[in-house]
C-alpha positions as CSV (number, residue, x, y, z in Angstrom):
1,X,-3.4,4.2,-53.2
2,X,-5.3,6.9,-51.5
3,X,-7.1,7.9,-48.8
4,X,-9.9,6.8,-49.9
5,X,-13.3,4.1,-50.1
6,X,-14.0,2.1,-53.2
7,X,-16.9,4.3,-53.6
8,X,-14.7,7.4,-54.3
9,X,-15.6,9.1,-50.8
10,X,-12.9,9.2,-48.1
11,X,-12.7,6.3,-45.9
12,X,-14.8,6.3,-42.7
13,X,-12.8,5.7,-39.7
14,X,-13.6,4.9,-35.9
15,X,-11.9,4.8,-33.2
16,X,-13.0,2.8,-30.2
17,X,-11.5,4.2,-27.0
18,X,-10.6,7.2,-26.0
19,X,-7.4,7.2,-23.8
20,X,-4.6,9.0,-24.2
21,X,-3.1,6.9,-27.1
22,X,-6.7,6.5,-28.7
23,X,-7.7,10.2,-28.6
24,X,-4.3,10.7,-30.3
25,X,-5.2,8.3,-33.4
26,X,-8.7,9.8,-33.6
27,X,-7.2,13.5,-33.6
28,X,-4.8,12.2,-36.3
29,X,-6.8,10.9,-38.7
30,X,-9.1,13.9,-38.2
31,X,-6.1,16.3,-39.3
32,X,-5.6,14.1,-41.8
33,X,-8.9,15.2,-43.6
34,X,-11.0,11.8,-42.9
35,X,-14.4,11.5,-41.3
36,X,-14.0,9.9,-37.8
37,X,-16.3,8.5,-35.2
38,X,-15.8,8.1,-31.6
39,X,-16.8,5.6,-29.1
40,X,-15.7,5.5,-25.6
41,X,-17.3,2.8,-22.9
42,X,-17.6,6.9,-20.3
43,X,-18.7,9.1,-23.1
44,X,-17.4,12.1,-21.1
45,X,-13.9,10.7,-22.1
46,X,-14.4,10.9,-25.7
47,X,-16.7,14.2,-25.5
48,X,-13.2,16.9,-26.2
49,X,-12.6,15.2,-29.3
50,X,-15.6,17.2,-30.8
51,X,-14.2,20.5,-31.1
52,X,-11.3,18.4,-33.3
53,X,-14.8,17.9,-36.0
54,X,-15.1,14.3,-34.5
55,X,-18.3,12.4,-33.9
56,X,-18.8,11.3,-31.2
57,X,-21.3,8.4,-30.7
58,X,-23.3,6.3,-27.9
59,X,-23.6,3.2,-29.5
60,X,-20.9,0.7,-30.5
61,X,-22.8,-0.5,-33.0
62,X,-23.6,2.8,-34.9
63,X,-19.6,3.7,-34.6
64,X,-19.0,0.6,-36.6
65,X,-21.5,0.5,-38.9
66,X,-20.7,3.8,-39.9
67,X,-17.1,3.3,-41.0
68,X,-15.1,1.2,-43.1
69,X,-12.1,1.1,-40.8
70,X,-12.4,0.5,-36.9
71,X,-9.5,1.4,-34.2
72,X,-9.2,-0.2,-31.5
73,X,-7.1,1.4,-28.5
74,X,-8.3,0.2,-25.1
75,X,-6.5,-1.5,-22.2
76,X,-6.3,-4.9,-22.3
77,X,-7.8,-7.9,-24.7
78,X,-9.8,-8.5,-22.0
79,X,-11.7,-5.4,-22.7
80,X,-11.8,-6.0,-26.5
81,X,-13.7,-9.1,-25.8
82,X,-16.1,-7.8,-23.6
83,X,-16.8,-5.1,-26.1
84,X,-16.6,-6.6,-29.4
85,X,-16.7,-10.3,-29.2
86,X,-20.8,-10.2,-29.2
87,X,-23.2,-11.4,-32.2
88,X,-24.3,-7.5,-32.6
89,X,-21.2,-6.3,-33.3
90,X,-19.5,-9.5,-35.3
91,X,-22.5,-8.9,-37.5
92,X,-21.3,-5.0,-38.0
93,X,-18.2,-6.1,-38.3
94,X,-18.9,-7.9,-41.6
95,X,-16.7,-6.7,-44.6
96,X,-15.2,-4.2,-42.5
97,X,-11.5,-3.7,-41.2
98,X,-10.3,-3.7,-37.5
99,X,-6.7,-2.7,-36.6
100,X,-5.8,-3.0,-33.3
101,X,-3.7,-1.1,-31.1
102,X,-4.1,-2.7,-27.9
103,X,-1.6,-4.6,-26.7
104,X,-1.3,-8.5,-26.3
105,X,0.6,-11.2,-26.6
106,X,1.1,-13.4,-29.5
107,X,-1.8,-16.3,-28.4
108,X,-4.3,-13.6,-28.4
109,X,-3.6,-11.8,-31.2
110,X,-3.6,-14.7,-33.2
111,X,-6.9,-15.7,-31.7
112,X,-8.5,-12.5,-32.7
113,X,-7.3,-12.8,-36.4
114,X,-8.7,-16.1,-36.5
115,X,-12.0,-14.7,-35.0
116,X,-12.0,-12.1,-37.7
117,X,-11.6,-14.9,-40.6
118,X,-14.2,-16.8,-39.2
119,X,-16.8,-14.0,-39.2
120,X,-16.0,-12.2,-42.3
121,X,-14.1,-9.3,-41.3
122,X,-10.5,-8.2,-41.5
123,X,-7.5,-8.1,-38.9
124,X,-4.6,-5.9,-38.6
125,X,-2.9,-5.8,-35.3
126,X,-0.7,-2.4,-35.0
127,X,2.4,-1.9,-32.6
128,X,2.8,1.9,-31.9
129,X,6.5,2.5,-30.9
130,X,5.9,6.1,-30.3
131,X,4.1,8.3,-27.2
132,X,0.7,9.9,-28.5
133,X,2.4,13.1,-28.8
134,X,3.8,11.9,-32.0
135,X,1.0,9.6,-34.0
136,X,0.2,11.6,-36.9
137,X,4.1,12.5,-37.3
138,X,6.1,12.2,-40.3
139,X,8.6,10.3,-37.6
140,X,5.7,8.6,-36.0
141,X,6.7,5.1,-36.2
142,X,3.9,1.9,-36.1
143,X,4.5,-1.8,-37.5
144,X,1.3,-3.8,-38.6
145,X,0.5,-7.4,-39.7
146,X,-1.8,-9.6,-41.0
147,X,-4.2,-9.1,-43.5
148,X,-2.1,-8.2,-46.2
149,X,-4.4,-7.5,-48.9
150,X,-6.6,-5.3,-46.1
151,X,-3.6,-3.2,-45.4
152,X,-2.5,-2.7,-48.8
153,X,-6.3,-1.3,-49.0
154,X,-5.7,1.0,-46.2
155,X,-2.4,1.7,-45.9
156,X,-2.9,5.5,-46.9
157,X,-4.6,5.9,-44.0
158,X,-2.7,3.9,-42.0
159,X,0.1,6.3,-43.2
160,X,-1.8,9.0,-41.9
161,X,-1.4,7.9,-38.2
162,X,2.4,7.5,-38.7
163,X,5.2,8.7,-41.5
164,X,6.8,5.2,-41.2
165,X,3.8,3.3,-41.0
166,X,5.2,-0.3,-42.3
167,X,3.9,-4.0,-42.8
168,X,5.6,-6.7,-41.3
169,X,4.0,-10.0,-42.1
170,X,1.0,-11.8,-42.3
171,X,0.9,-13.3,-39.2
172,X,-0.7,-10.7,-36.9
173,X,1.1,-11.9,-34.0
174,X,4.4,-10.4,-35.6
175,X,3.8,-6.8,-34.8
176,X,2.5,-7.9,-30.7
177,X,6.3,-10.0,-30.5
178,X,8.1,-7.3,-32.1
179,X,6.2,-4.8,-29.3
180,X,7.3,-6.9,-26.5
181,X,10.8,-7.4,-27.9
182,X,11.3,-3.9,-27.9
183,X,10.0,-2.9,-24.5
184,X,12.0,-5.5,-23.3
185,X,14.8,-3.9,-24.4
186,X,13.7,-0.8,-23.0
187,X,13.0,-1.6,-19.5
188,X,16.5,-3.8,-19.4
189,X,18.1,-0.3,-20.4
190,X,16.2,2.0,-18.0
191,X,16.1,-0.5,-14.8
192,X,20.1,-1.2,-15.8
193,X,20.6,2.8,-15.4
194,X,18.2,2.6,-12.5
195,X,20.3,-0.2,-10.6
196,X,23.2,2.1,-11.8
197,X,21.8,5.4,-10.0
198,X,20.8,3.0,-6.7
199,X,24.4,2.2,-5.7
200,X,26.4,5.5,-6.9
201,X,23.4,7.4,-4.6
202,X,24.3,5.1,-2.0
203,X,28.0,6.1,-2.4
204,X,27.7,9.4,-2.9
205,X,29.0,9.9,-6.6
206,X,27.1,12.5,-8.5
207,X,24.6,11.3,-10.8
208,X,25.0,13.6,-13.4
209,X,28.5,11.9,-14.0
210,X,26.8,8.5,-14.6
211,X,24.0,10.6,-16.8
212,X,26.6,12.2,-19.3
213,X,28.7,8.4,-19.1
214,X,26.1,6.3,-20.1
215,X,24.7,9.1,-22.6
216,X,28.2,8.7,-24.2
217,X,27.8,5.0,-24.2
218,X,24.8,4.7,-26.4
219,X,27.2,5.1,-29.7
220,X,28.5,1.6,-28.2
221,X,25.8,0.3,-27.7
222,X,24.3,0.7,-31.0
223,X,27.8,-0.5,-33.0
224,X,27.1,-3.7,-30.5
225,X,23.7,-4.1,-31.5
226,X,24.8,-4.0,-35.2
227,X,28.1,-6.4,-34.9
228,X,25.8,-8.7,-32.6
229,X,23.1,-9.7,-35.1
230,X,25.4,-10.1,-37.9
231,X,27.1,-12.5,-35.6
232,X,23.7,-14.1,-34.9
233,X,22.9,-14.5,-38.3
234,X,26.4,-16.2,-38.7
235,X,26.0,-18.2,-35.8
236,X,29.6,-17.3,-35.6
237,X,30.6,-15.8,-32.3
238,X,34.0,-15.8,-32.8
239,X,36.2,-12.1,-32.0
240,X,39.1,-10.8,-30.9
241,X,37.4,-7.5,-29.1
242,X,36.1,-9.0,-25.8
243,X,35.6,-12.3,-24.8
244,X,33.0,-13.3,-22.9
245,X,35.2,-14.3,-19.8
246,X,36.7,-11.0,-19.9
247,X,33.5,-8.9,-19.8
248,X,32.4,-11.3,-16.4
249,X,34.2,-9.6,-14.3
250,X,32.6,-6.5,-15.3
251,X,29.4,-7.6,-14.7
252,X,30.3,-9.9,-11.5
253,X,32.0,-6.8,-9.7
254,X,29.1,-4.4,-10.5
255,X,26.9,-6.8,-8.7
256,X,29.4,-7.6,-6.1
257,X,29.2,-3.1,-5.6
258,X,25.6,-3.1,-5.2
259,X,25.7,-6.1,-2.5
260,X,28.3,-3.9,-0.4
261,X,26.2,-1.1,-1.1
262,X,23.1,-2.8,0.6
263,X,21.4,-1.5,-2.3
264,X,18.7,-4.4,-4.0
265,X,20.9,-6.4,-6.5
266,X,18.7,-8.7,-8.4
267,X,18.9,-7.7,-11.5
268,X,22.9,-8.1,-11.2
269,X,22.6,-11.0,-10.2
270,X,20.5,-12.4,-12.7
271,X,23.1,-10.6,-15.7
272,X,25.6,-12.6,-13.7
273,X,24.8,-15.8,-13.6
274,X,22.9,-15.3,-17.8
275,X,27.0,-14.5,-18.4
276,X,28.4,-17.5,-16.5
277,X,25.3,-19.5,-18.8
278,X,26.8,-17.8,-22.1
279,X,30.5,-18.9,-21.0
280,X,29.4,-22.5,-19.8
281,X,28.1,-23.2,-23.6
282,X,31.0,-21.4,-25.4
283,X,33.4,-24.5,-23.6
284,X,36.9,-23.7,-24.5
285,X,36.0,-21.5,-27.0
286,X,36.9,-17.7,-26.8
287,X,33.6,-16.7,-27.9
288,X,32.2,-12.6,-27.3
289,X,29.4,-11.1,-25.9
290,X,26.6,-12.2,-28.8
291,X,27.0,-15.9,-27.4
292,X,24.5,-14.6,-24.7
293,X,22.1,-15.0,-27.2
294,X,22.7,-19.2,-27.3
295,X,22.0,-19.2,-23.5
296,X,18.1,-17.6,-24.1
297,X,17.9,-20.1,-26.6
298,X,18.5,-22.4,-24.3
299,X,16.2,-24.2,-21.8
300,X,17.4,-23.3,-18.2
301,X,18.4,-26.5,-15.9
């Protein structure tokens, strides 16, 4: 594999919008020595990226036709189709490659790769799990799916936007559920440490404490991340560290603080009463913490 076309030349790459994240990919694959082509709906957006040796074009149409590999960074899927789902540009599209980096969920993405199919292009749908100061790292890290055969075709390049640049599956829709999974599991972490800050505040216990506590706690966290999916995998939730009616009162009184705190309690209350769910199927079984994952599984009453 290499970086470049069939024809022997490197591969021509453009990048259609010009945020913050897309101006990162286009700057990217311009240090990494390919020719790139800019398009941005406000040209004045995409105009900097000139002095980086980019071109920068009016005319959607020309950007595509131009390259072999289009990237596609823009708000919304909403925005994609206003831009791309037109007979002009699904004829320039022909034979060429798209990988999107816009986020959506799973229905859409799956609609656009079967758009792509239909028309004769190819579809790779990228999740970037890194800000836009890193694309182009050797730790930048970004999963892609779909068109297996297209990436395998590209992936040089692809590897020039991030170090650990990986394929996950063929079904594009793989890389937009593993992007939501993981911001999930951001925001539950940040709002938890946000709900956290709210009542000490409140109470008048330094922060910093809680800072350098929960900063300590991430070791934890990650050996319960590992020990949880192998129990998963199992479907055995069976332990002697913690069981599941033990670690309720945990939770319970921490929501029970934040209600005598006046502070806003909701998310407490919903990792309350998800607990009570986990312990409800366990029955008389002792079961630990992983059994939370039977009560997302199942439908709520």
């Amino acid at each position: 594999m290499n970086k470049a076309s069939s024809t022997g030349q490197a591969t021509k790459t453009a990048v259609i919008g010009t945020g913050l994240m897309g101006s990162a990919l286009a700057r990217a694959l311009a240090r990494g020595g390919l020719p790139v082509t800019a398009w941005n709906r406000s040209r004045e957006r995409a105009e900097p990226l000139r002095e980086a040796g980019i071109s920068v074009v009016d005319n959607l149409v020309e950007a595509i036709r131009q390259s072999d590999v289009i990237v596609v960074c823009i708000s919304d899927f909403k925005a994609v189709s206003s831009l791309l789902r037109n007979d002009a540009v699904q004829a320039a599209l022909s034979g060429r490659t798209i990988v999107n980096y816009t986020s959506g969920c799973a229905a859409d993405v799956r609609d656009y790769a079967n758009w792509a199919t239909e028309n004769g292009f190819h579809y790779i749908h990228g999740a970037i799990f890194v800000y836009p100061s890193d694309v182009g790292s050797a730790d930048g890290d970004i999963a892609h799916a779909g068109d297996a055969a297209a990436y395998r075709q590209h992936e040089e390049v692809l590897r020039v936007l991030a170090g650990k640049a990986r394929f996950i599956g063929e079904d594009a829709a793989f890389a937009a559920l593993l992007e939501r999974a993981m911001f999930a599991f951001y925001f539950g972490c940040t709002y938890a440490f946000y709900q956290g800050c709210a009542v000490l505040s409140t109470e008048g216990v330094n922060l910093d404490l809680f800072l350098s506590a929960a900063q300590k706690l991430m070791p934890v966290v990650d050996a319960t991340l590992s020990s949880s999916l192998d129990m998963i995998r199992k479907d055995d939730f069976s332990g002697t560290d913690a069981h599941l009616d033990v670690l309720l009162a945990s939770v319970e009184g921490a929501y029970v603080d934040a209600v005598a705190s006046g502070v806003n309690s909701e998310l407490l209350k919903v990792l309350t009463d998800i607990t009570k769910r986990g312990i409800s199927l366990a029955g008389d079984v002792k079961y630990e913490l992983p059994i939370i994952y039977k009560a997302f599984l199942a439908p709520r009453s």
